[in-house]
Structure formats: C-alpha cells, structure tokens
LUMBA-461045 format. One line per 2 residues: number of its first residue (from 0); for each residue y, x, z of C-alpha. Coordinates in steps of 0.5 Angstrom, whole numbers, plus 500, padded with zeros to 3 digits. Layout:
BEGIN
NUM	Y:X:Z; ...
This chain:
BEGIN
0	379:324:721; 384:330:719
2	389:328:717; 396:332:713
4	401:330:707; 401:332:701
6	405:334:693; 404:336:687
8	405:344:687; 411:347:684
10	407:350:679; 404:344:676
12	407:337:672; 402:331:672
14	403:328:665; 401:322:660
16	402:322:653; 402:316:648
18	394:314:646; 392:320:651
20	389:319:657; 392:324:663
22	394:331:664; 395:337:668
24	400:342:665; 401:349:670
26	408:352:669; 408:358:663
28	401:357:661; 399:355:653
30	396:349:654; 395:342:658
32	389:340:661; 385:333:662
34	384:330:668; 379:325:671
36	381:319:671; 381:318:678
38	385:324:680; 390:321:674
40	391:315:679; 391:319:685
42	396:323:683; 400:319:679
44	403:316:684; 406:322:688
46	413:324:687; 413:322:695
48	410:326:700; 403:322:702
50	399:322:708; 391:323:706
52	385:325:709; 383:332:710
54	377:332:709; 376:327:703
56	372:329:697; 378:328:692
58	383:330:696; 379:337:698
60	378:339:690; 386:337:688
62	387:343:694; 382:347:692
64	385:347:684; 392:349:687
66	394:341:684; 396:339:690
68	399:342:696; 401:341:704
70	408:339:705; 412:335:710
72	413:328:712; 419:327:707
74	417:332:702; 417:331:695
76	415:333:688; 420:336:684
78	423:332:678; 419:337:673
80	412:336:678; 413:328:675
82	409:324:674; 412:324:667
84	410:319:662; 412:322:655
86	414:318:650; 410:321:644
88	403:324:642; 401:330:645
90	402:336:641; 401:343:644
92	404:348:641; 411:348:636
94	411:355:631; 418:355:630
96	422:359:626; 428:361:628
98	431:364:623; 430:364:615
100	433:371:613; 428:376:613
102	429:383:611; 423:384:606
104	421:382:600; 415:379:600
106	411:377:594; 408:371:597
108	413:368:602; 418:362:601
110	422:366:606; 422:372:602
112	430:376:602; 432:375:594
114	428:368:595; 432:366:601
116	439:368:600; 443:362:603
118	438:362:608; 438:358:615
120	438:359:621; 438:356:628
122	445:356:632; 444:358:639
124	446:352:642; 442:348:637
126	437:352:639; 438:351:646
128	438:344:645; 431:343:642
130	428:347:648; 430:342:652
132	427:336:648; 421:339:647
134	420:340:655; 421:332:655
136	416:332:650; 410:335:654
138	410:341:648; 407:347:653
140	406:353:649; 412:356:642
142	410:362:637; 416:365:634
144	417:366:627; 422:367:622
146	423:370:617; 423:376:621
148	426:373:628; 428:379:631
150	433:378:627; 436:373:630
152	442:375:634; 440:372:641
154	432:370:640; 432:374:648
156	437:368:650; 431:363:646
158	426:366:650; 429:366:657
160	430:359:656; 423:357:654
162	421:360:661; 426:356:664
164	424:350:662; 417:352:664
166	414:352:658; 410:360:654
168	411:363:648; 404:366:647
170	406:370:640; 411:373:635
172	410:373:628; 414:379:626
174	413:384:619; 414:389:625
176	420:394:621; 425:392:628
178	420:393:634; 424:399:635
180	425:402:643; 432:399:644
182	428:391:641; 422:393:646
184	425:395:653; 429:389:651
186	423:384:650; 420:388:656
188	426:386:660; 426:379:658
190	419:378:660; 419:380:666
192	413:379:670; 411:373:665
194	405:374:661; 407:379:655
196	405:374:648; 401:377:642
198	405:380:636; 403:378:631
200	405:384:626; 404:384:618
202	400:389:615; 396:389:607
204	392:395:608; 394:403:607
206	397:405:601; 398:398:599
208	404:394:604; 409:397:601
210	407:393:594; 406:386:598
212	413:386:602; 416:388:596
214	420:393:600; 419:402:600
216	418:405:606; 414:398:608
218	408:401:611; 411:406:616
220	415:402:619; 410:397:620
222	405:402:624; 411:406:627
224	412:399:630; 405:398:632
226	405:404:634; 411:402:640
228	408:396:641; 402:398:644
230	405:404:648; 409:398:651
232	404:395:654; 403:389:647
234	396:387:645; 396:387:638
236	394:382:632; 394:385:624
238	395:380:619; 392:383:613
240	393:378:607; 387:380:602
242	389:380:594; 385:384:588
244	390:390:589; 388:391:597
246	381:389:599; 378:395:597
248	382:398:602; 380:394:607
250	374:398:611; 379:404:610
252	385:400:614; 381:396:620
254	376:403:622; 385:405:622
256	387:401:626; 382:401:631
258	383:409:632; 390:407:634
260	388:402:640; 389:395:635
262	386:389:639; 385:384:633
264	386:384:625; 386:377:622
266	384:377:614; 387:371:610
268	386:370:602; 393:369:600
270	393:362:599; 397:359:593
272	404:357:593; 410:357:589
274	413:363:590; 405:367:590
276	404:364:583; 410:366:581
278	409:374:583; 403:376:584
280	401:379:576; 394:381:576
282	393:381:584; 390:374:585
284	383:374:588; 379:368:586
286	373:366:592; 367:368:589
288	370:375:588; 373:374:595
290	367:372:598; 363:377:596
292	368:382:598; 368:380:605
294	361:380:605; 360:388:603
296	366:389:607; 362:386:613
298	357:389:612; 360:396:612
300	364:394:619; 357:392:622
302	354:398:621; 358:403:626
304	361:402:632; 368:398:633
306	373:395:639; 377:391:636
308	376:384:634; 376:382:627
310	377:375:625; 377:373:617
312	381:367:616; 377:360:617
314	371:364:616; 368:367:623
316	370:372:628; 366:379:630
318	366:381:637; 363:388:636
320	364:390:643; 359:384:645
322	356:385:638; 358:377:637
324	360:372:632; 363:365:631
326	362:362:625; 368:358:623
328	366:355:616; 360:351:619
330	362:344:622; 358:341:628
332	354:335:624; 353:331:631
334	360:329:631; 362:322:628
336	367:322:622; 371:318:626
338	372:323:631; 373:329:626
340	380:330:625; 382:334:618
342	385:340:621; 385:340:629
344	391:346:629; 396:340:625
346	393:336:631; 395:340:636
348	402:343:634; 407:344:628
350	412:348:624; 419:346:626
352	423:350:619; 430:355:621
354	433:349:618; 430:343:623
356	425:341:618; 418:338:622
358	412:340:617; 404:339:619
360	402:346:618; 406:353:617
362	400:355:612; 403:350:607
364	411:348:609; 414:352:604
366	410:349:598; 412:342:602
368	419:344:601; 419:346:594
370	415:340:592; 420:336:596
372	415:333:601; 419:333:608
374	417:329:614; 423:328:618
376	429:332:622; 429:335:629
378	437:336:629; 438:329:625
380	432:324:628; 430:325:636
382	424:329:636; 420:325:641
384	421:320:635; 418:325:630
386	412:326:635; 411:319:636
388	409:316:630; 412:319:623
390	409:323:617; 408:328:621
392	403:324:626; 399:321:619
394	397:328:617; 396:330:625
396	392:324:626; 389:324:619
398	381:325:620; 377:329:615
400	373:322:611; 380:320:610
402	382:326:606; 376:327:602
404	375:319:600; 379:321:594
406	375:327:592; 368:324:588
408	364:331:590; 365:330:597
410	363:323:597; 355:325:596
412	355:333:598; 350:334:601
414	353:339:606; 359:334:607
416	357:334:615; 357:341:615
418	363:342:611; 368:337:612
420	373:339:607; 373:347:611
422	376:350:617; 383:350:613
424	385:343:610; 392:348:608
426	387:351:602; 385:344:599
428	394:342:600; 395:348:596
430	390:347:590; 393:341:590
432	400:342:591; 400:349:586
434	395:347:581; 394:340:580
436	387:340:583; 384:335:588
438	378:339:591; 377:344:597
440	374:350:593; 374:354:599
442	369:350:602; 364:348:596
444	364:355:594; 362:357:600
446	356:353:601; 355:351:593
448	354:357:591; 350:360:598
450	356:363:601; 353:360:608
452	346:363:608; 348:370:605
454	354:371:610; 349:368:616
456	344:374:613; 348:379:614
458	351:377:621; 344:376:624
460	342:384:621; 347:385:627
462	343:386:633; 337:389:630
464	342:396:628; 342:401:633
C-alpha cells in the first residue's frame, strides 16, 4: 500500500443544502456540481488531514478531478473548503439589481427614470453585507442589473468582493450608454485574471432604439459601447425586445450585428406589464403576428451564412456555425409531472430588487410589486431565512401540474406533456397579473394553431441549403 494524506483543494468547497444531496462548488465558477454518494461521505469528513491509500480507486479519481490534494500529516482544509451544511434550498445564481436609477426612459421598464424618481439603490456597506451572506448561503454565480448598474457609484468595490468571497459574476445587464473607455479599462482592471462576464446590452433594432428607451441619441450610444466592448476583449449578448414598430427591422440589425463581431442576440416579445400597458400605442404584438414573424425572420436568417448565435426567447436558439438548434418550447414528455418544475430559471435563481426585495423571476418582479405581491426582505429578514422556506421557495419549488390545475384548457390538452404551460411561466403570470387572464397563451398558440411543426419545417430545411 502507498500510502499519503490528503485535503480538500483550495479551490474547492464541499457543500450540502437543504433537501439536496451533496455538492462540490470550485472557486469562481457559476455553478455547483452533484457528488456521488460515496465521494460526499468521503469527503465530508475532511476538514483534517487524513492518511489513505494511494492507490485506492476512489481516492485516485478525487485526485485526478483536482478535489483533493496531497498535504502534510497536520494539514488541514481551509474554513471556506468546509465541509459546510447550508442552512437553506440550493439557489445557484441571484440576479441583483444594485441600483434603481437608470439613465434612460424606457417604455417598458418599471425602472424607467421619469418612472422611478425616488429610486433605491444599495448602500455599499449593505451591499457588502449581502455578499456576505449569500457565501454562506452556498449561492456560486451574481448578474448585475439595475437600473442601469454602472451607475452605481461603487459596482467595482461590489464586484471585487463577489471574487473575494469565492464566488462569479458571470453577466451584466446594462443599456451600454456608459461603457465608455475610463468604465472599460476600469472593469478590465477590476477582473483581473478572472473570466470576463457577458454583457448583456439592450439593442431594439436600427432606426427603432431610440423610441423604445425613451431617450434621443439611444442607439449610438448603444453600438458605440458595443463597439468598445468587443475591442476590449467582452463577448456580447444583444437583447432585442420585439414589438409591432421593430420586428421588420430585425433581419436588417442581426446581419448588422454579426458584421461588428457580435457573439449572441436574444429576441424577447415584450411582455405585459403595467408600465408596457401603459405606453406602448399601436406598438404591442399579439403572438400569432409574432410567430409568424419569427417564422419569416428565421427563414431569412438560414438562408445565408452567419457566426452568431441567435436565441429568441423560450423558443429555440440557432447556431449557425454548426448549423444546430435547440428547441426551447418543446418539453421532454418521459419526465414525471412530479418532477417537472414550472420554471427551472426561479429554480435555480432569484432577483434580489435595489430596494432589498426578494422575487422569484426578474421577467415579472416589477408587475409583483406593483400589484403589491412581495416575497420578503433581505435587508429585514436573513436571507438563509428566505431561502429555506418562503414565498420565494413556493414558487421556486412549484411544479408545472400545480400551476396549471386551475387552467380548464391545460387539464385534457393534448399537448400538456409537450407544453407544460412553455418555456417561460412569466408570460402565464403577466397575462394574469395585467390582463386578468388565467391561461399561457404563448404555449397554446403555439402548439393549437401549428406553430410547433411550422417552426420544425423550417429549421429541418437548414441542413439541405448550401
């Protein structure tokens, strides 16, 4: 027998959250990762150096994943290695909005600046605070959002605590207007050698941006920061919110976009909100007019060669390069309704609002709020508190069957195992919460009126062109 002692790495934290079984969570990366049994109990007792054997089988294989490393006699795992028992549910990602205040108009946007005039936004040493406790409460990966964030005036002191703690930021959600070179060298500086995150910048189409976010001068600004952001070495995620006023522009802006070196677009319907009611004239796009639009669009894009990636939004995702796609819409029947959650995004993440408020999903936490549906408050209740069993944890824990039982249409449809109310429960919380409609029209439409195949035809045609 060849024998030596052993740790948990540096690099890595052994974890177990309520109701889940055992993980293994490396420094900085986005997400944790499930552990067999047998490794969990191995593991779970090594916040001291133990003597092994060498060549054991399960001993080799923690080795060789970089789990575990050889150490001396009366070594040790570092406090943050653990192992650790998390006092809550496992949540994977907060999306945090540091600040309220924003800088455009948007017409969509509860966040909007004539909309949100005593708008919040988090003290630094509140914001440190929460850093804190979301490390304790296993959470691996932060989005920042706002508002417009970089308007905080010390999001570089938030993130540089994010990698202190040992945790990633793997986006930004900005309208791009302040990604100046003095912002740019800034971030570059604050990142350091860790991975750069993904912006995610706003961009409604050319000749239509402006309109939109509400503010003149809106689209240079956007693809002048875009334009800085991929110099500096950031990939690049455009978010193009589709109403009646844009779609017909949204060929012309991807073949754009994909010139200037673009990695991703997202297309997204504007959704109904409050705020969306409210101001959008003759620019709402009802889903039929909306499918059938995507449908030309998709067969224009297919037709001629492209690099980047499209993704519109619950529906299915291009990869040209590979000529690839994945449909979103379409559910995998074989799984069990009693395993199928209704949204595995609020599964595994949260919004946490510039004014402490916890919501299950970003998409629809303004139209929450407005109807006055809150979930709890990080800056009055723990957060481990709201993790482990709240209003938040009902909706993140809520399976597909459960919100649908009160749908008549959903209890005998025919294409419930394919559908189980769509990709994106947010759309079926909006029409209720705007429109007083208990249904998921996004998903009936689609598969009702022959969305489903018409899209599939499409696609399939994609290997057969040159």
């Amino acid at each position: 027998m060849t024998s030596t002692y052993v740790k948990i790495a540096p690099n890595v934290s052994i974890r177990r959250w309520v109701h889940s079984g055992g993980g293994m969570y490396r420094k900085n990366e986005y997400r944790a990762y499930p552990l067999p049994q047998e490794e969990y109990d191995f593991l779970q007792d090594l916040f001291l150096a133990r003597e092994v054997n060498k060549e054991d089988e399960l001993v080799q294989n923690l080795l060789h994943e970089g789990i575990v490393v050889e150490c001396e006699k009366d070594d040790k795992s570092s406090e943050w290695s653990g192992p650790h028992l998390i006092p809550n549910l496992h949540f994977r990602t907060v999306m945090w909005a540091i600040t309220g205040r924003c800088n455009y108009n948007c017409k969509h946007c509860f966040m909007a600046k004539d909309n949100n005039v005593n708008a919040h936004e988090w003290k630094v040493e509140d914001a440190l605070s929460f850093i804190q406790d979301a490390e304790e409460c296993g959470i691996c990966d932060f989005v920042l959002t706002g508002g417009e964030p970089f308007l905080h005036p010390h999001i570089f002191t938030i993130i540089s605590s994010i990698y202190q703690h040992g945790m990633h930021m793997s986006a930004i959600n900005t309208n791009g207007a302040l990604l100046t070179e003095k912002v740019l060298n800034e971030l570059d500086k604050t990142m350091g050698k860790h991975e750069k995150p993904l912006l995610k910048i706003s961009f409604d189409g050319i000749g239509h941006h402006d309109w939109l976010r509400g503010h003149k001068g809106a689209e240079k600004e956007v693809l002048d920061g875009i334009k800085r952001a991929l110099k500096h070495g950031y990939s690049v995620r455009a978010q193009y919110c589709v109403h009646a006023k844009n779609v017909d522009a949204l060929s012309e802006t991807v073949d754009y976009l994909d010139k200037l070196g673009v990695q991703e677009i997202r297309i997204i319907r504007v959704a109904e909100s409050v705020r969306w009611d409210q101001n959008k004239e003759d620019a709402g796009i009802y889903y039929t007019q909306y499918y059938d639009k995507m449908l030309k669009f998709t067969e224009t894009f297919i037709e001629k060669p492209h690099s980047i990636h499209v993704s519109i939004w619950c529906m299915y995702d291009l990869y040209p390069q590979s000529k690839t796609y994945v449909l979103r819409m379409e559910q995998d029947p074989d799984i069990p309704d009693e395993k199928f959650y209704a949204c595995g995004d609020c599964r595994m993440g949260f919004l946490l609002a510039a004014n402490g408020e916890i919501f299950p999903c970003d998409a629809v936490s303004g139209t929450f709020e407005a109807k006055g549906m809150l979930f709890g408050n990080v800056l009055k209740t723990p957060l481990w508190k709201l993790l482990y069993e709240s209003p938040v944890t009902k909706y993140a824990c809520l399976k597909a069957y459960e919100m649908a039982k009160d749908i008549k249409e959903c209890q005998s449809c025919e294409y419930w195992k394919r559908c189980r109310m769509g990709a994106c429960t947010a759309v079926m919380f909006s029409a209720k919460l705007v429109e007083g409609k208990n249904e998921a029209p996004a998903a009936c439409i689609y598969f009702k009126d022959g969305y489903s195949e018409k899209f599939k035809h499409v696609l399939q045609k994609w290997h057969q062109l040159d």
